[in-house]
Backbone bond lengths (Angstrom), bond angles and torsions (degrees), N, CA, C in turn:
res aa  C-N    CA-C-N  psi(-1)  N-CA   C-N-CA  omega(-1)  CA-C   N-CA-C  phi
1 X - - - 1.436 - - 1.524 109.02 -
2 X 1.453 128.83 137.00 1.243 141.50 -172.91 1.393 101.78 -69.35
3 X 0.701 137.07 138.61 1.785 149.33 151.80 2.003 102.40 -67.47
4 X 1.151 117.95 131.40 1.576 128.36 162.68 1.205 94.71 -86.82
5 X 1.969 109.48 145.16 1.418 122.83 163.61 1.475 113.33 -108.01
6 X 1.014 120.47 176.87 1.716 139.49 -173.39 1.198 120.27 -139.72
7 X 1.340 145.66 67.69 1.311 125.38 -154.72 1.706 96.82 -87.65
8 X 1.754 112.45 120.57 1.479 125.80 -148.63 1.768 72.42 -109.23
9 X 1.824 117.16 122.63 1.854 98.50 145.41 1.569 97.57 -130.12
10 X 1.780 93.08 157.46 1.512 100.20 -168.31 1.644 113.30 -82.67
11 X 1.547 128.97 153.91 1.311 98.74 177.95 1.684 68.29 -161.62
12 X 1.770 89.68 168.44 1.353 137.66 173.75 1.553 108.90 -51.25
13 X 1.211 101.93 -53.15 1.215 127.68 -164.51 1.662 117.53 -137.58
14 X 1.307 122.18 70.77 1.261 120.01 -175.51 1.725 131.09 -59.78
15 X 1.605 107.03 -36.30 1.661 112.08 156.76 1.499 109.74 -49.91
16 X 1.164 117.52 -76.82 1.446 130.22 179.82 2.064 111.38 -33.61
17 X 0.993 108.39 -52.19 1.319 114.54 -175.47 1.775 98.58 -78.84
18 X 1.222 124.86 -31.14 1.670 115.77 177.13 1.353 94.87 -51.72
19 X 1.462 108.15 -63.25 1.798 126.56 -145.12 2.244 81.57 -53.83
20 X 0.818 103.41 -48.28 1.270 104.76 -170.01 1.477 102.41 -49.52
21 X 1.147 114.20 -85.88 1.214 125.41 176.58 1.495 132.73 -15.83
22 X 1.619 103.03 -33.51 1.842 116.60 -149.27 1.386 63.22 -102.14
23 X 1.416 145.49 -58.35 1.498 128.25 -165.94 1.678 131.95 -58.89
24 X 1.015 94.50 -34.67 2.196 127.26 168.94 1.989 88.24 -62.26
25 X 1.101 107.42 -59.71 1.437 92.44 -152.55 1.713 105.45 -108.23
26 X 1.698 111.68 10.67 1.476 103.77 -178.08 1.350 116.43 55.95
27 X 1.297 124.08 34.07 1.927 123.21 171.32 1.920 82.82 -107.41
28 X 1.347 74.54 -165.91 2.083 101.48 179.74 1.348 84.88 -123.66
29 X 1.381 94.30 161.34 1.270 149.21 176.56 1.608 116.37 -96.50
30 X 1.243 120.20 87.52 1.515 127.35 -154.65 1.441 123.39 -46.67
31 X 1.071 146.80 118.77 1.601 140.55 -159.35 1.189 106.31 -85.63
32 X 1.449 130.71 131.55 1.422 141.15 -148.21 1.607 85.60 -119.06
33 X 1.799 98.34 141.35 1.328 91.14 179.62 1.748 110.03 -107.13
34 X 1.350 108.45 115.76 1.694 129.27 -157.34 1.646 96.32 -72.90
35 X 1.761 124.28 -22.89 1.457 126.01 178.27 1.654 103.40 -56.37
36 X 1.341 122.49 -55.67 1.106 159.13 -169.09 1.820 117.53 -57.77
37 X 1.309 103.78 -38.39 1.154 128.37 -155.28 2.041 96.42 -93.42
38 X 1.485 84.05 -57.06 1.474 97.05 -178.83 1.842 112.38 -65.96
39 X 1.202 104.01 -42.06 1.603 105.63 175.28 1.510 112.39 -74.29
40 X 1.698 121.81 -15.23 1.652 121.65 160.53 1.946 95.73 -54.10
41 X 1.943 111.91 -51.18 1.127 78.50 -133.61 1.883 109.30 -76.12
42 X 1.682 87.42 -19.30 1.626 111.39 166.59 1.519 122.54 -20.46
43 X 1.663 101.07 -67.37 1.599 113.31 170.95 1.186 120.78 -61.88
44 X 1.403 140.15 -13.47 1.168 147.72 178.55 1.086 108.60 101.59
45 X 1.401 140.72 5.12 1.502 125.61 -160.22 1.493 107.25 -106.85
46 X 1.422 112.45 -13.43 1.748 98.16 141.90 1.301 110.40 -133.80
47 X 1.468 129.14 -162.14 1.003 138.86 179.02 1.839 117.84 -122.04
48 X 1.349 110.41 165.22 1.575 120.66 174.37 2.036 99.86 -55.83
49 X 1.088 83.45 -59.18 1.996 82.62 179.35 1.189 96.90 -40.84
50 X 1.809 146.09 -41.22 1.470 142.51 -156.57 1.931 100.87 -74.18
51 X 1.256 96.78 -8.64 1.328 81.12 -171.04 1.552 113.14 -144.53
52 X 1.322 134.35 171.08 1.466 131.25 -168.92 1.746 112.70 -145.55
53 X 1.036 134.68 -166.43 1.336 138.10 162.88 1.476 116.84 -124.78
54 X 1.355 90.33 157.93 1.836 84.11 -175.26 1.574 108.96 -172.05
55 X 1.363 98.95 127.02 1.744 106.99 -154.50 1.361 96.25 18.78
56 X 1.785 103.79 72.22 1.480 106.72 122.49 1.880 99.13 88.74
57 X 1.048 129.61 -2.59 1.143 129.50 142.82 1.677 141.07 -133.57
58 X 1.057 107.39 -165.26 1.664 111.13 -172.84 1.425 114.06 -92.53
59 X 1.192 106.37 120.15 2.032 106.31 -174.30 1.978 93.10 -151.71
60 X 1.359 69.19 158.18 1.872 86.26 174.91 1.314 103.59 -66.05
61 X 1.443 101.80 165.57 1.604 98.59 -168.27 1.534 103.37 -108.40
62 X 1.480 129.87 -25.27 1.197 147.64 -179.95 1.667 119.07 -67.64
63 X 1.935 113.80 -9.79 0.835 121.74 -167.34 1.696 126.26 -161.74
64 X 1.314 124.06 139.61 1.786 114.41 172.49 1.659 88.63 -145.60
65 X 1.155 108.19 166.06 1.671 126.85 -171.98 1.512 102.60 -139.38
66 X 1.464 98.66 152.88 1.750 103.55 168.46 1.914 103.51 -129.40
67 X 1.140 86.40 146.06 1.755 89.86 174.30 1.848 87.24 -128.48
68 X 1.474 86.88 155.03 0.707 125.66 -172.98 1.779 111.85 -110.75
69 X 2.237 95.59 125.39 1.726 87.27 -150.41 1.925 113.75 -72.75
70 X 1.639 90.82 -5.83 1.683 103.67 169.07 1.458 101.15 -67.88
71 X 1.247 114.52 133.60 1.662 114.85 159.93 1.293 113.10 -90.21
72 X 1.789 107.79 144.08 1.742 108.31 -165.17 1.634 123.50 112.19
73 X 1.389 94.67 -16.01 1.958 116.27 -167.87 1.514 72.69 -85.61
74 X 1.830 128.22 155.91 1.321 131.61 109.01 1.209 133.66 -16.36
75 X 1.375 135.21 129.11 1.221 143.53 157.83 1.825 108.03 -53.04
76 X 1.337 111.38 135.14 1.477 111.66 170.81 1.212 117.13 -87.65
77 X 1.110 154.81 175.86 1.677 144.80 172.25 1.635 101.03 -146.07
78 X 0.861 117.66 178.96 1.654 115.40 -165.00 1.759 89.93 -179.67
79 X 1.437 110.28 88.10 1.390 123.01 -175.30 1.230 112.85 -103.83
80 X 1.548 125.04 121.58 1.884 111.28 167.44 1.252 120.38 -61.92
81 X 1.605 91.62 143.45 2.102 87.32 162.91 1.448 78.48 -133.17
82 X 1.451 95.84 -167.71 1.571 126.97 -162.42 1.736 108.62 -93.63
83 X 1.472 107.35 -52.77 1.365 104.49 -171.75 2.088 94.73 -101.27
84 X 2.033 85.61 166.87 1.187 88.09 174.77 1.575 142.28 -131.24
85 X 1.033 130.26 178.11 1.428 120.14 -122.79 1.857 98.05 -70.23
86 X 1.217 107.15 125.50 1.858 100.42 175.70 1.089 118.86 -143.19
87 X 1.673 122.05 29.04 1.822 108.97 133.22 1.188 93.26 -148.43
88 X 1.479 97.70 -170.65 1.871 121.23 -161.54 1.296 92.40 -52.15
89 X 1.292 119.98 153.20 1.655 155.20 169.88 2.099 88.37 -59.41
90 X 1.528 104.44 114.71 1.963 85.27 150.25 1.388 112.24 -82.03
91 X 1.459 143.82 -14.94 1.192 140.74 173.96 1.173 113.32 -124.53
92 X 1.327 118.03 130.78 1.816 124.39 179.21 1.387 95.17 -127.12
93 X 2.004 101.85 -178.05 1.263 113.81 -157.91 1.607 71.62 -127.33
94 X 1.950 103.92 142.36 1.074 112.19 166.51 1.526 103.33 -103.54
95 X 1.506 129.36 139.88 1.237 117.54 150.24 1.462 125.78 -89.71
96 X 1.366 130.30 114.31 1.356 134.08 161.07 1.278 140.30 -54.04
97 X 1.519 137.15 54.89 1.069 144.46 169.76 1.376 147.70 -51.76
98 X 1.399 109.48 -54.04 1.334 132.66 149.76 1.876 97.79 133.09
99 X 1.127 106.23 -175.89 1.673 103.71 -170.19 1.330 115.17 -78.79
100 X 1.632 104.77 -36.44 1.634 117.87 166.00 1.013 132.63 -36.37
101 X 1.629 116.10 -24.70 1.430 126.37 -162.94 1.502 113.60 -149.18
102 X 1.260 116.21 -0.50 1.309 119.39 167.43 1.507 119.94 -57.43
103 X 1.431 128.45 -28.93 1.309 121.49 178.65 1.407 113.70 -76.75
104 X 1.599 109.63 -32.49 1.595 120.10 179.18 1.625 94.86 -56.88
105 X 1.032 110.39 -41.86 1.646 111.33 -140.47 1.853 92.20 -86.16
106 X 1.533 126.42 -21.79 1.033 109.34 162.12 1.213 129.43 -79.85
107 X 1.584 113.45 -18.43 0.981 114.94 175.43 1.439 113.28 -72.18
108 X 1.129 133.72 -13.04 1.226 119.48 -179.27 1.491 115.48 -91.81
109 X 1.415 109.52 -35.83 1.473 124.38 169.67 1.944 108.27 -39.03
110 X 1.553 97.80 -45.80 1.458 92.31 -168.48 1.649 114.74 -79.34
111 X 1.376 98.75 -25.45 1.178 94.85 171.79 2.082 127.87 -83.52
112 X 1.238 92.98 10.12 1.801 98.64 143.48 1.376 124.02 -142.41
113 X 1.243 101.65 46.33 1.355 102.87 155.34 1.416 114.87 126.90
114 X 1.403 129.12 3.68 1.457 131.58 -173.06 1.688 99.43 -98.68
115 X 0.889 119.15 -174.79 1.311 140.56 -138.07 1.631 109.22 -173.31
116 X 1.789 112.74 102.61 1.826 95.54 -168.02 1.855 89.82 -100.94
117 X 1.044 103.00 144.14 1.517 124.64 172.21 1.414 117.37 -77.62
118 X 1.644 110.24 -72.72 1.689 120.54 167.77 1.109 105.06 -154.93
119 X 1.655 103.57 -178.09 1.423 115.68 163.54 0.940 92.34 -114.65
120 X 1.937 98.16 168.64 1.688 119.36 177.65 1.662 98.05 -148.30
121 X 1.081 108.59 149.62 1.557 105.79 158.70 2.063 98.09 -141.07
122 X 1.482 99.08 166.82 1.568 100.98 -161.10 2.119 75.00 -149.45
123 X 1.434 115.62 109.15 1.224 110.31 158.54 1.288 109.09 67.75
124 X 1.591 152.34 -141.66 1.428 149.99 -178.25 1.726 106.38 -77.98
125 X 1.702 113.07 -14.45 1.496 111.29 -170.15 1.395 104.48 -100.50
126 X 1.891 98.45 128.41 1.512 105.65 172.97 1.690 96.62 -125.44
127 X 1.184 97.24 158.78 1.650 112.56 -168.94 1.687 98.59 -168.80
128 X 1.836 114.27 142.31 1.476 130.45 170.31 1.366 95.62 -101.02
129 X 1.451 102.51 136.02 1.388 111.59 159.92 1.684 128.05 -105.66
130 X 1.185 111.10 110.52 1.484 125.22 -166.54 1.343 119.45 -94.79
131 X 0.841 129.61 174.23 1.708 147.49 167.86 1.693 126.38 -121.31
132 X 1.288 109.32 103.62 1.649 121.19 176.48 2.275 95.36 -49.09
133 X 1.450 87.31 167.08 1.533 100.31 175.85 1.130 103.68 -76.28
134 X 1.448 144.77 10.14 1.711 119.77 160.44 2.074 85.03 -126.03
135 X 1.187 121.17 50.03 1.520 116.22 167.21 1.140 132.19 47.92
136 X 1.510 117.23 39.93 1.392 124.55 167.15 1.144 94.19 -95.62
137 X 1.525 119.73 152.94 1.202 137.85 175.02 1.601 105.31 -104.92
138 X 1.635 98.67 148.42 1.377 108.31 -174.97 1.680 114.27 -169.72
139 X 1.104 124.92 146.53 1.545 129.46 -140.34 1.540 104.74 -94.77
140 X 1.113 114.28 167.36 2.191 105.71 169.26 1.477 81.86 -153.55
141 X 1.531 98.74 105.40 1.857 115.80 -176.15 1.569 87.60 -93.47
């Protein structure tokens, strides 16, 4: 039996970093169901603090997701914590583009919000390594 993955990253701001994200990589931003949310907080089993608004609707505040419109991709997760991020990533996200379009594709990254660090190449593979707006690092192969 296959095991399902989750790729969970922590952020400051987990709405903010989806919206980012679903735009960088062209997925959605998972639709939270606010019927659901409101009758958690109704019954008591969470609270108004459990949850926030965001462009304009009701979502948990601890959390946003991206799917991906291919079926078969991992779900992304974009979870709050408290403190913030202060050393290198042990796991990053590479994006796969191809060589043709890797310069476009940083260029666009930086122009909402990334940050390129360097390049590297290792043998025929070249890839920039960048930084999302809360400083995770992540590759454009």
């Amino acid at each position: 039996m296959a095991t399902d993955v989750q790729i969970v990253i922590d952020s400051a701001d987990p709405h903010q970093q989806a919206d980012w994200w679903a735009e960088a990589l062209g997925w959605e931003v998972e639709a939270q169901d606010e019927a659901f949310i409101r009758r958690m907080v109704e019954s008591g089993a969470a609270t108004e603090a459990d949850t926030t608004t965001h462009r304009g609707a009701l979502v948990w505040r601890s959390g946003a997701a991206l799917v991906s419109p291919d079926a078969g991709r991992p779900r992304v997760l974009f979870q709050a914590v408290p403190e913030p991020k202060t050393v290198k990533n042990r796991l990053h996200l590479d994006l796969h583009v191809g060589a043709e379009r890797r310069d476009d594709e940083v260029a666009r990254l930086i122009t909402m919000g990334a940050t390129e660090l360097y390049r590297e190449s290792q043998g025929p593979f070249t890839w920039a390594t960048l930084r999302d707006p809360e400083g995770n690092e992540f590759c454009v192969a």
